[in-house]
N, C-alpha and C positions, 0 to 999 in steps of 0.2 A: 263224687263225680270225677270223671276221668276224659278229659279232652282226646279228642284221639285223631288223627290224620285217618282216612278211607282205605289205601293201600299203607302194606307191609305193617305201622302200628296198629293197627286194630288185630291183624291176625298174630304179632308178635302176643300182643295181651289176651287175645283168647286162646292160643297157648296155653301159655303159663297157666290162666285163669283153668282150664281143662284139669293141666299139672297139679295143679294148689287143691282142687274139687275133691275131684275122681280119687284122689288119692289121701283123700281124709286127712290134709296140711292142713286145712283150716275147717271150720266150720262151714256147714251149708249155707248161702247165701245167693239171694235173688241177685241176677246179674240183666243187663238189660242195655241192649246195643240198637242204640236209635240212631242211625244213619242209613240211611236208604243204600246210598251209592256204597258205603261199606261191607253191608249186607250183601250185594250185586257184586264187588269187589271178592270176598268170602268165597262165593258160590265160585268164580273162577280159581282162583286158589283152587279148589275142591276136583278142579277138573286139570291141572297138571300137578298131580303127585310125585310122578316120577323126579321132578327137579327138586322136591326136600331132600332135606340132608340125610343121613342114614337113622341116625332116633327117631327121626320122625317119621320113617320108613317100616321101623321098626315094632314105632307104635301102634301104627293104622294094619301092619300086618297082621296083631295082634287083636283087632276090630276097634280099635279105638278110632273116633271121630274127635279130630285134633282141634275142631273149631263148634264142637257142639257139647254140653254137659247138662246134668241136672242142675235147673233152678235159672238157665239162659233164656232168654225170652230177645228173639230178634224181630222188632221193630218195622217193618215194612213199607207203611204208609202214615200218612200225618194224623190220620182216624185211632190208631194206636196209642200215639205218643202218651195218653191218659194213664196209661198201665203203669207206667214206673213210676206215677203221682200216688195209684192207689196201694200201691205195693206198699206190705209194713215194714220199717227198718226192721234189723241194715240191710239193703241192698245196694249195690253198683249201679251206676251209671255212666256208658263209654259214649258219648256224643260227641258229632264231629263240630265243629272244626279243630285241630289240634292247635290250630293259632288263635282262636278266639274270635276271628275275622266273620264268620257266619256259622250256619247251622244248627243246630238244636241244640249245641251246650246253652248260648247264651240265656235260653228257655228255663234251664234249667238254672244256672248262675242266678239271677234275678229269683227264683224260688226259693233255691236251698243256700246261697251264702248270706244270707239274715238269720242263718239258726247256725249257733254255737258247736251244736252238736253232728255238724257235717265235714268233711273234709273235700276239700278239693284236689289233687292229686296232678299234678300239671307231669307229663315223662316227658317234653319234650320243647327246644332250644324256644324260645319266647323274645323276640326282637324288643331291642330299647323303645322305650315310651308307647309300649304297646298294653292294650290290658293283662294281658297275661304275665308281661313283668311288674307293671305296677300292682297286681296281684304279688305274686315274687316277691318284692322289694315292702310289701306291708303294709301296703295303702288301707286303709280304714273305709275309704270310701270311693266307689268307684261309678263311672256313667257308666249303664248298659243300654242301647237302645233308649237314647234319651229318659232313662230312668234314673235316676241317684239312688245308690246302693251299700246299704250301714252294712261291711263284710264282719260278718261274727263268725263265720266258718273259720275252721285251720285251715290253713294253705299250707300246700306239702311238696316236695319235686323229686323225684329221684331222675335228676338230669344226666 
């Protein structure tokens, strides 16, 4: 799971995510961007090209789709959101809010940090005494949504 802000970090990560794919870095992997306004966000990106920088100018000249790969599945509406439950590991999941504050991560928080075997992946600054730090700092147990939650996931940051 990967928390992610609507504008500029979503499209920073499906970048790279594009980068890492397409170009056989990593293994294939289901990726899955459930934010709506991100999504809406993305598609304008898509319609001023000319203001990226020149690789990236570079790329799409070359017919590459900088924000779209095998194995992405963008998210729409709330009738969707089931698709990255059924999905079999490993896959990704970029849900907004990058602060923790709303959005579909916490959806996902409350699912997947009770299992060991998941990571959560914070890239971005996380205010004191916020969940996202006391994620950070190692809390074992955390409130979601008036939920109490045993955190078995690794927590991970590249701040």
């Amino acid at each position: 799971m990967i928390p992610i802000f609507a504008l500029e970090r979503t499209q920073e990560v499906l970048y790279e995510l594009n980068d890492l794919l397409e170009n056989d870095k990593v293994p294939p992997i289901s990726v899955f961007l459930d934010s709506p306004l991100a999504a809406r966000a993305t598609g304008i990106y898509k319609r001023y090209t000319n203001l990226f920088d020149d690789d990236a100018k570079r790329l799409m000249s070359q017919g590459d789709d900088l924000f779209n790969f095998p194995g992405l599945t963008i998210i729409k509406n709330p009738g969707q959101s089931g698709l990255a439950d059924k999905a079999l590991p490993p896959k990704i999941i970029l849900a907004g809010s990058g602060m923790f504050e709303g959005g579909k991560i916490k959806t996902y928080l409350k699912k997947y940090l009770v299992n060991r075997h998941n990571t959560l992946l914070i890239i971005s600054y996380q205010p004191e005494d916020s969940l996202g730090r006391r994620l950070l700092n190692g809390e074992k147990h955390v409130n979601i949504d008036r939920s109490k939650i045993t955190v078995k996931a690794e927590v991970a940051s590249i701040l």
